[in-house]
C-alpha positions as CSV (number, residue, x, y, z in Angstrom):
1,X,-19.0,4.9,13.2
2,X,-16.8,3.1,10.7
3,X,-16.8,3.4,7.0
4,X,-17.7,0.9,4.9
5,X,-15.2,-0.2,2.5
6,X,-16.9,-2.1,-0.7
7,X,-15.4,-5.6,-1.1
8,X,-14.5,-6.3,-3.8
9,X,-17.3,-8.1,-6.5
10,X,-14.9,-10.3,-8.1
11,X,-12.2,-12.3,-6.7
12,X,-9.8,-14.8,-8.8
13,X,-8.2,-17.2,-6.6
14,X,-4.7,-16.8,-9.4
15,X,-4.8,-13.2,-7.6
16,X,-2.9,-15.2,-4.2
17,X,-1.1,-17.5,-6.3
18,X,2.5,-15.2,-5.9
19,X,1.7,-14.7,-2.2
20,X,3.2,-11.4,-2.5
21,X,2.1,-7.5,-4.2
22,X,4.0,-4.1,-4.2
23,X,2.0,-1.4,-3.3
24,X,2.7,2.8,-3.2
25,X,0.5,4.7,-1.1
26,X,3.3,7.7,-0.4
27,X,5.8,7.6,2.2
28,X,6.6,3.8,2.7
29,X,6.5,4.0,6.5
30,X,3.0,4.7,6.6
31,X,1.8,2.1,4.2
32,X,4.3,-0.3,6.1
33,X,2.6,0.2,9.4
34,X,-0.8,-0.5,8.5
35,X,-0.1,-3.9,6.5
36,X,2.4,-5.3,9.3
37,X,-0.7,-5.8,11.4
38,X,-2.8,-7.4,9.4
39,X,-3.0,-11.1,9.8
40,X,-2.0,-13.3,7.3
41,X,1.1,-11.0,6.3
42,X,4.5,-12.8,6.5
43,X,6.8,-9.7,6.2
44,X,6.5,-6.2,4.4
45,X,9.4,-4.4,2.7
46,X,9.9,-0.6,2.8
47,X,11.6,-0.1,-0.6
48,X,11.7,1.6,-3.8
49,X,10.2,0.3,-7.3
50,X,10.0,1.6,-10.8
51,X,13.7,3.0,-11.6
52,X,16.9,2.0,-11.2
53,X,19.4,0.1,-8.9
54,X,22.1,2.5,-9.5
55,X,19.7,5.3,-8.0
56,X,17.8,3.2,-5.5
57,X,18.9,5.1,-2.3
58,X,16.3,7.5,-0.1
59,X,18.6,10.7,-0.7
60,X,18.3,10.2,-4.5
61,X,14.6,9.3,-4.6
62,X,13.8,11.6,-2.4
63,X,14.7,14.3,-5.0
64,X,11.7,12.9,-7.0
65,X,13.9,12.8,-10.4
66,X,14.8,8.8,-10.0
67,X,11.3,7.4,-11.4
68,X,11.4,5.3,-8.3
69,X,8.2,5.6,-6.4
70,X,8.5,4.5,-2.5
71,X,6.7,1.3,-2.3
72,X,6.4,-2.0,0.5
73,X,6.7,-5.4,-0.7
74,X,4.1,-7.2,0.8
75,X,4.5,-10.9,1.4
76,X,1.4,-12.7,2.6
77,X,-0.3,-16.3,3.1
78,X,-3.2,-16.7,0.7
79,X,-4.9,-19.3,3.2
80,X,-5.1,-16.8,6.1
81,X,-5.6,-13.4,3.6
82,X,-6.6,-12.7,0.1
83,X,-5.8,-10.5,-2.4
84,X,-9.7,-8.7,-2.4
85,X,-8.6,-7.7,1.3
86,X,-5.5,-6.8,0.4
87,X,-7.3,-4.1,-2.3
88,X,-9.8,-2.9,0.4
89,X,-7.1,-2.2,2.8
90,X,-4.9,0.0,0.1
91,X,-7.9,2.1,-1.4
92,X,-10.2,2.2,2.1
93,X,-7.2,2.8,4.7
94,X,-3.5,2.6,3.8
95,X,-3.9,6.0,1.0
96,X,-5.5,8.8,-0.8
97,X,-5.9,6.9,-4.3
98,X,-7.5,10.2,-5.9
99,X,-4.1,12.1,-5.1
100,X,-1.6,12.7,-8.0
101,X,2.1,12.2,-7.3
102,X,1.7,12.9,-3.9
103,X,-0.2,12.1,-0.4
104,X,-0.6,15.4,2.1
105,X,2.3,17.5,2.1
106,X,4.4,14.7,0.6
107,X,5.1,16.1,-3.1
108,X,6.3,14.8,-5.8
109,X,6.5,11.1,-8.1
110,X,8.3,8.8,-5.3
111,X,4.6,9.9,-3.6
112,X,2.7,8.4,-6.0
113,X,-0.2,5.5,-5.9
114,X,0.7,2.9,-7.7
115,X,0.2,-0.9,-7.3
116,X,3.2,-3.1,-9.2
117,X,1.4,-6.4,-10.3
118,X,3.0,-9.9,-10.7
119,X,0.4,-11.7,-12.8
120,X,-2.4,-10.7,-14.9
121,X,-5.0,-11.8,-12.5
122,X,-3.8,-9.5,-9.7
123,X,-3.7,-6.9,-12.4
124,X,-7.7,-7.4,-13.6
125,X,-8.6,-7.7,-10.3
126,X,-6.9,-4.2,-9.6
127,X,-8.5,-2.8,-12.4
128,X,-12.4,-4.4,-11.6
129,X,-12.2,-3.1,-7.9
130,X,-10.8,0.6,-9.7
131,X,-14.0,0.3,-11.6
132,X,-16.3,-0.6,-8.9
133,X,-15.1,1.8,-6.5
134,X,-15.4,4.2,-9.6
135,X,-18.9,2.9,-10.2
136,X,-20.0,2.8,-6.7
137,X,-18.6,6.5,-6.3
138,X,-16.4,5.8,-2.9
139,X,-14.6,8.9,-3.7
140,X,-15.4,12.1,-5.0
141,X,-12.4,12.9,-7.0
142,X,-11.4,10.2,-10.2
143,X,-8.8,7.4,-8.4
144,X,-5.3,7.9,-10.2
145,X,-3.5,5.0,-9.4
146,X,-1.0,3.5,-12.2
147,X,-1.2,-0.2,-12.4
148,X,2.0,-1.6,-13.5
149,X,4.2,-4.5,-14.1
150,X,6.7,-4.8,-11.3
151,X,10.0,-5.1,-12.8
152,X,12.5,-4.7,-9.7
153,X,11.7,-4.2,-6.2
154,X,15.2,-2.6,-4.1
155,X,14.9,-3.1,-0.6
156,X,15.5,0.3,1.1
157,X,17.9,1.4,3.7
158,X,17.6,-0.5,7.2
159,X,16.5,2.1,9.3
160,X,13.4,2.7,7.1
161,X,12.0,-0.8,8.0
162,X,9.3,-1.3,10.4
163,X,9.9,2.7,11.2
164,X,6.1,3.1,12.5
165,X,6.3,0.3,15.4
166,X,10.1,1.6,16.0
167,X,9.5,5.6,16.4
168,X,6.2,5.8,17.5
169,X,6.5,9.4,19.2
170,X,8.2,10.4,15.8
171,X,6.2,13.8,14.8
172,X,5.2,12.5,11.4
173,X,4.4,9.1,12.2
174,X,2.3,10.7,14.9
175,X,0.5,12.8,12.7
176,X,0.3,11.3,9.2
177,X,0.9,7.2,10.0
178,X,-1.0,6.6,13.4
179,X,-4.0,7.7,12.1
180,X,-4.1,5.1,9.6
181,X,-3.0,2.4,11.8
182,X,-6.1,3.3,14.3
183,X,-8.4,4.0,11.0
184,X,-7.3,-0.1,10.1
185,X,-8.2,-0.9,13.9
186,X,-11.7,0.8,13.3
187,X,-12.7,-0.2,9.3
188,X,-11.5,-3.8,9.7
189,X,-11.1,-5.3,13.3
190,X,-11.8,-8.6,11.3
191,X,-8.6,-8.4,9.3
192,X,-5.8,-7.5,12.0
193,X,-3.8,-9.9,13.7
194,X,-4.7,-11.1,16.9
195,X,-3.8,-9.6,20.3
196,X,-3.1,-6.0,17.9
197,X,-4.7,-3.1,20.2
């Protein structure tokens, strides 16, 4: 049987108007493979946000001292998907909000959850469906997600993009991103693309 993911109470249509959000859920190949099949999304952007260019490179983030955090950049079309969606998709499928600086057996502050905001409607709605979810106890443990301006967005090396569709029989994309692709299949049929199995 599926879970039900509250949607969210409030929606402001200046949420959509960038077309476009940031979002860290852990390892950026996981959180890339569940929004790629979602329709209304127009591309999605494994990358690194919150530190520096000069350090913006997996072997240095990876060492969790770069204050980067591994993130997609998520461009969409507000007249197919909406922002509220968007939201239930993060907290209900794509991660473990209640996890600090880390998701599993992925450790340390590149892990984190974290949603980078370009306007300050996508940043009350983020903090409304927090509350609600809070309210509505969804999850057992308090949800730690940072909420934050995003400042720079560096587009990560080529052979992290799409990784999930490209390495399917990969060991962790077996184990840790799979599940949530199948979990997005099961929560929100609606909300996929069409012909996605």
């Amino acid at each position: 049987m599926a879970v039900s993911v509250p949607v969210p109470e409030w929606q402001d249509p200046e949420a959509d108007a960038p077309g476009r959000i940031v979002l860290a859920g852990g390892c950026f190949w996981c959180v890339e493979g569940v929004y790629r099949d979602l329709h209304g999304v127009l591309s999605v952007t494994s990358g690194y946000t919150g530190g520096t260019a000069a350090d913006a490179d997996y072997k240095r983030v990876c060492s969790g001292a770069t204050g980067h955090a591994e993130a997609v950049d998520l461009r969409y079309d507000p007249k197919a998907l909406h922002f509220g969606q968007i939201l239930q998709v993060f907290f209900g499928v794509a991660h473990d909000p209640t996890q600090k600086d880390r998701q599993g057996n992925d450790i340390g502050r590149q892990y984190r959850s974290a949603i980078f905001f370009l306007n300050d409607a996508q940043a009350d709605m983020i903090r409304a469906y927090i509350a609600q979810l809070e309210r509505e106890r969804y999850f057992v443990q308090p949800i730690v997600t940072e909420i934050e301006p995003l400042e720079a967005f560096y587009t990560a090396e080529d052979y992290h993009q799409d990784y999930a569709r490209r390495n399917p029989e990969q060991p962790y994309i077996c184990a840790v991103a799979q599940p949530k692709i199948r979990a997005l299949a099961q929560i929100f049929p609606q909300y996929r693309k069409k012909g996605d199995t």
